[in-house]
C-alpha positions as CSV (number, residue, x, y, z in Angstrom):
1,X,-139.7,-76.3,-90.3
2,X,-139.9,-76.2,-86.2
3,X,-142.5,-78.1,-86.2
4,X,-141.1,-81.4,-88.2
5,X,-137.9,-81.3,-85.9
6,X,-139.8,-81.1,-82.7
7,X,-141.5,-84.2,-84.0
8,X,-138.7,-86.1,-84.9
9,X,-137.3,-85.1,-81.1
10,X,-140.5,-86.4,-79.5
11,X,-140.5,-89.7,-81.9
12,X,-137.1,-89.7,-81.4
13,X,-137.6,-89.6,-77.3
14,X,-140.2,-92.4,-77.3
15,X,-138.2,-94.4,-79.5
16,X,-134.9,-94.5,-77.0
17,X,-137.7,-94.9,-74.3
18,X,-139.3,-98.0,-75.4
19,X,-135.6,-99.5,-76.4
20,X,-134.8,-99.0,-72.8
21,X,-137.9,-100.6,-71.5
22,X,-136.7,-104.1,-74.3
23,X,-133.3,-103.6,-72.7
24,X,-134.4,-103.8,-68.7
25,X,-136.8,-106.6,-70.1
26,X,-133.8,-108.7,-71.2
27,X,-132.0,-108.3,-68.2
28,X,-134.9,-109.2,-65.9
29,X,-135.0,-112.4,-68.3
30,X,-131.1,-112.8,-67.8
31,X,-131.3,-116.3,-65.2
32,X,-128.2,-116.5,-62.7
33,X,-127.4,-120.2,-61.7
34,X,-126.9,-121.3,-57.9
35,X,-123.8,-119.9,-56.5
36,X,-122.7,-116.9,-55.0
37,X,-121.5,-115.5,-58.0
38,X,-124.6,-116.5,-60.1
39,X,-126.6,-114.9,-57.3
40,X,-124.9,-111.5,-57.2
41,X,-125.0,-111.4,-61.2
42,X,-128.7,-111.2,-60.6
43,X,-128.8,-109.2,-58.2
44,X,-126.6,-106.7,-60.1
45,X,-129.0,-107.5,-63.4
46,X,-131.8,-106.5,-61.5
47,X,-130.3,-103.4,-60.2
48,X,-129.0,-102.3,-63.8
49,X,-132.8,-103.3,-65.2
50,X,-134.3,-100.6,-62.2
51,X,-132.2,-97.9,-63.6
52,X,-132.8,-98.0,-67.3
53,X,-136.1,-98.1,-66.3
54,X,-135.6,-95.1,-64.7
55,X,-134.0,-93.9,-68.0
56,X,-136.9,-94.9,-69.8
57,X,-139.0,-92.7,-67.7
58,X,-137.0,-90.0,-68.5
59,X,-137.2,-90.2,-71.8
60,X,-140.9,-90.6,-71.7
61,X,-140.8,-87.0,-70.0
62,X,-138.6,-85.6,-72.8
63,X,-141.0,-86.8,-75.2
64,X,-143.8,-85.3,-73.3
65,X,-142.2,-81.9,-73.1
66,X,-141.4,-82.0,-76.8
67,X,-145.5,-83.0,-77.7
68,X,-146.3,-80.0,-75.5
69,X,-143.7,-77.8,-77.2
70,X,-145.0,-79.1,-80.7
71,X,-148.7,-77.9,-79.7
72,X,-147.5,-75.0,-78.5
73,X,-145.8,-73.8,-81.4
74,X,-148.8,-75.7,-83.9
75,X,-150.9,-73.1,-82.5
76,X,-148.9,-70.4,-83.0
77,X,-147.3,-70.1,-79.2
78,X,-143.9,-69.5,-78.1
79,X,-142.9,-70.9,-74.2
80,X,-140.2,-68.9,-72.4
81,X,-137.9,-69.7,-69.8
């Protein structure tokens, strides 16, 4: 049914979202040491840890678009583009 498999979408979205949001987590907790190198490895951890983030908040708004999707169509609906 449409319905089941734009839930399992939406789960599916929010799932990949909050494993993005674990995965910038673990590189914030990622320590460099004191060098040059150690310094530019977190700078470069921190960097990568901004962009899944931003991932993450993409995924949120595919699971949002899904949920409104799934309403629309649980009432009966159809969205065009």
């Amino acid at each position: 049914m449409i319905t089941d498999e734009l839930a399992l979408n939406r789960d599916g979205w929010r799932r990949r979202a909050n494993e993005l949001r674990s995965l910038a987590q673990t590189c914030r907790q990622v320590e460099g040491w004191d060098s040059p190198a150690g310094r530019m490895l977190s700078d470069r951890l921190l960097t990568c840890s901004d962009s899944i983030n931003t991932l993450a908040e993409r995924a949120d708004k595919l699971a949002e678009a899904y949920d409104l999707h799934l309403q629309v169509v649980s009432v009966g609906g159809r969205i065009q583009i």
